[in-house]
C-alpha positions in Angstrom: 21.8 73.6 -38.8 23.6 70.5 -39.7 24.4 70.5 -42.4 26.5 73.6 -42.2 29.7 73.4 -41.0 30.2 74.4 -37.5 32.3 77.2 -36.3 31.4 80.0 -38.6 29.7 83.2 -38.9 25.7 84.3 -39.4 24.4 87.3 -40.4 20.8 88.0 -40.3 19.8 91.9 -42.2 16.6 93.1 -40.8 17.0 92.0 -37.4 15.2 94.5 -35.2 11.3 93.0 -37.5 9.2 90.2 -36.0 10.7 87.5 -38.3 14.8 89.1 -38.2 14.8 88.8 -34.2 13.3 85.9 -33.7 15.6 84.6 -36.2 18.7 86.2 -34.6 17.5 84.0 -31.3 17.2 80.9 -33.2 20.6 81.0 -34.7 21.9 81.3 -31.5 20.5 78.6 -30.4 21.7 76.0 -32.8 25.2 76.2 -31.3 26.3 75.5 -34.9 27.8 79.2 -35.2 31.1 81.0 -33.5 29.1 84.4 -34.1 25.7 85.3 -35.2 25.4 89.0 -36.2 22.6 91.1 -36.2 22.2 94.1 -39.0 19.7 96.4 -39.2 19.4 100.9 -39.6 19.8 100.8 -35.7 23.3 98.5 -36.0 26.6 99.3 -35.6 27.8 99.1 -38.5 24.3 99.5 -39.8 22.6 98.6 -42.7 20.0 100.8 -44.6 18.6 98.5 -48.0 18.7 102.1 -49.6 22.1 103.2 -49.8 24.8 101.1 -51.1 27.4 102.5 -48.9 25.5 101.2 -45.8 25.9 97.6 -47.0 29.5 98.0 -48.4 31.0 98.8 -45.0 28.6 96.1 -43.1 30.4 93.5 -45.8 33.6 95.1 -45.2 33.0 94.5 -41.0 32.5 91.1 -41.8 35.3 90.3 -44.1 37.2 91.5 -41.4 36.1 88.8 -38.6 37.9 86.0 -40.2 35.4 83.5 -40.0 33.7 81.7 -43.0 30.1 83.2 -43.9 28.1 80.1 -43.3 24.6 81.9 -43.6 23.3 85.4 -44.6 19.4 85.8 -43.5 17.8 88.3 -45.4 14.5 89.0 -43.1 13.7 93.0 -44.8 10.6 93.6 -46.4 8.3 96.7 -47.3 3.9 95.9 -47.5 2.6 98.9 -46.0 3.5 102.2 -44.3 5.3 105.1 -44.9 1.6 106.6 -46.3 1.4 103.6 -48.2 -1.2 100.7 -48.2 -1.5 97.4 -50.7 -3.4 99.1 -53.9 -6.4 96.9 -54.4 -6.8 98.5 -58.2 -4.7 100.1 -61.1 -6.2 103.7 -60.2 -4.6 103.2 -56.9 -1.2 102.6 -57.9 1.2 105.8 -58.0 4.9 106.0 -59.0 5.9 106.6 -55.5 4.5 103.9 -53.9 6.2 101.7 -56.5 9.7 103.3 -56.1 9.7 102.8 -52.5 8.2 99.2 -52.8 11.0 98.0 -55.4 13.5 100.2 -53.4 13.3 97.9 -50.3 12.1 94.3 -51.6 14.1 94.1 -54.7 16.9 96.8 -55.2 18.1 96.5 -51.7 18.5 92.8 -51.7 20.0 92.4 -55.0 22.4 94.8 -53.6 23.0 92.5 -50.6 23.7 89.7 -53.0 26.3 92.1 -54.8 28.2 92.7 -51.9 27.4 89.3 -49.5 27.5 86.7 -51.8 31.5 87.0 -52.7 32.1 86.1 -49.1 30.4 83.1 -49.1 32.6 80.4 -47.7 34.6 78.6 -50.5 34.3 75.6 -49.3 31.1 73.3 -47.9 27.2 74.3 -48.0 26.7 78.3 -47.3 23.2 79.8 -47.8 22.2 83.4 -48.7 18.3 83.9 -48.1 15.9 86.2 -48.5 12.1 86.3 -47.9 10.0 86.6 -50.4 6.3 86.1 -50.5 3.6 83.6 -52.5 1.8 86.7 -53.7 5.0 87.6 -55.9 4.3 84.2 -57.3 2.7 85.0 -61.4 1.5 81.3 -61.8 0.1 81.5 -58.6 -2.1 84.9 -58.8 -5.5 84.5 -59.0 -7.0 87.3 -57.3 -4.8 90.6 -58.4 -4.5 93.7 -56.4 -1.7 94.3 -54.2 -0.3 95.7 -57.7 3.8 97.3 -56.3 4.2 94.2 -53.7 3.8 91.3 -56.1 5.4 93.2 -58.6 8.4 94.0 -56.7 8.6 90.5 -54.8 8.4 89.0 -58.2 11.8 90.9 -59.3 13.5 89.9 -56.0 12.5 86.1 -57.3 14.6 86.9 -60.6 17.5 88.7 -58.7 17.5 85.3 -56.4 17.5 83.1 -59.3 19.6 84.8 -61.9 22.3 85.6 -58.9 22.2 81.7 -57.9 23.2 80.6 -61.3 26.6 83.0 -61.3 26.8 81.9 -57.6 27.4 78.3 -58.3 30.7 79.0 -61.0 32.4 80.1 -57.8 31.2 78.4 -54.9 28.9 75.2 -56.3 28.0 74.1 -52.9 26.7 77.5 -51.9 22.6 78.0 -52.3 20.8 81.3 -52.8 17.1 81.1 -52.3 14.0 82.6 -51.6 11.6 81.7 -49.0 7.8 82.3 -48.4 7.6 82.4 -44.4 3.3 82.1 -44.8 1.5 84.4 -43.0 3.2 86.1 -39.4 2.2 87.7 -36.7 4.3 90.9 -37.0 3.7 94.8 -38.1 4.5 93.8 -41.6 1.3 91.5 -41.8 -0.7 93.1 -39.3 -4.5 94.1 -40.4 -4.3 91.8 -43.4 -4.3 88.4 -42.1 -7.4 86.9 -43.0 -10.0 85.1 -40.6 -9.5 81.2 -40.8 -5.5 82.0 -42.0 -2.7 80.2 -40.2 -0.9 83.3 -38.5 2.5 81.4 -36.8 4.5 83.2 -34.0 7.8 84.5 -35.1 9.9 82.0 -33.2 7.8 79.6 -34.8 8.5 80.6 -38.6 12.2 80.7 -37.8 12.2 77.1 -36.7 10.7 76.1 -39.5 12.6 78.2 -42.0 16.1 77.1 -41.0 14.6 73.7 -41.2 14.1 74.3 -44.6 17.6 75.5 -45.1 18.7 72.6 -43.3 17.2 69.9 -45.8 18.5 72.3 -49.2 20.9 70.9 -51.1 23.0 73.1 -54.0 21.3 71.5 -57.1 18.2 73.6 -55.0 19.8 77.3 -56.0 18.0 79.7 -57.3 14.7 78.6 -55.9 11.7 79.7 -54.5 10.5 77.8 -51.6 7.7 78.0 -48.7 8.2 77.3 -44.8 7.4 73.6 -45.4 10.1 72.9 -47.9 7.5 73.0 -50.7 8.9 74.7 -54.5 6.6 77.7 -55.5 5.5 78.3 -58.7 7.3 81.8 -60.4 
């Protein structure tokens, strides 16, 4: 991570899934960072997407560690489980299925923003991402289905862009961005990954992605990008 300033703090939220450990690992790595801190439900102070006060005192910990937030990883995300699989057709989508969907992958981010984004460094390049996924993308949907995890990866895209714009009359060399990590082998893609489809290794996917952060530049907030670097289409 050069181009962040050395010294400071990273936070990675989801950090006990495939992609949110592997990311943890990597940050350490760099060197670049004085702490890297991982959040999750199993944390201490922990954080739970699903109620606010969760993330309020998680923000509150690390206002209170002095160092500049240099990065805020954002590696949550809801496909299937809890009963729940990707609807293929209208008839299969129910009310609860949608709650729960928007609940986790755009309500519970957006609140992350709310409460992470105001301690962004003031000064030099800070990054807030999330993950987001090519299937939220509307210009790029050609095959339907999958009705409550486009849908509610598609509102997490207009939380990220909307909060980017108020982001940069504060702090206009912080970026706040949404990334497509392409397909992973972890729980959350498990039994979907097509045959012939590029499945990367979690260490892999967080290589590339702080690459991408790497190479982002402010004019960049508020955008949706993929693991190579490439802008999606909303």
């Amino acid at each position: 991570m050069e181009s962040l300033r050395s010294g400071g703090l990273a936070i990675v939220i989801g950090a006990t899934g495939g992609i949110g450990e592997a990311m943890v690992e990597a940050l350490q790595q760099t060197g670049a960072f004085a702490k890297v801190t991982a959040f999750s439900r199993a944390s201490e102070p922990d954080i739970d997407l699903i109620d606010e006060q969760t993330i309020i005192r998680a923000a509150a910990a690390v206002r209170e560690t002095g160092h500049d937030l240099r990065l805020v990883f954002d590696a949550t995300g809801f496909l299937h489980g809890c009963g729940f699989k990707p609807e293929k057709t209208l008839s299969a989508i129910t009310p609860a299925h949608m709650a729960h969907a928007f609940a986790v992958n755009a309500m519970g981010p957006a609140l992350l923003m709310k409460h992470f984004l105001p301690l962004l460094a003031k000064d030099g390049k800070s990054v807030f991402a999330t993950l987001s996924a090519k299937v939220g993308s509307i210009g790029d949907n050609a095959l339907g289905g999958w009705y409550s995890y486009r849908a509610s990866k598609a509102a997490l895209n207009q939380f990220v862009h909307s909060a980017a714009i108020e982001l940069a009359r504060k702090r206009p060399e912080a970026l706040c961005v949404a990334l497509h990590p392409g397909t992973v082998d972890t729980g959350l893609s498990s039994g979907f990954a097509k045959n012939g489809l590029m499945v990367r290794t979690p260490g892999e996917t967080a290589g590339l992605l702080l690459g991408v952060l790497d190479q982002l530049i402010p004019s960049q907030s508020g955008g949706f990008f993929d693991y190579r670097g490439e802008a999606l289409p909303w």
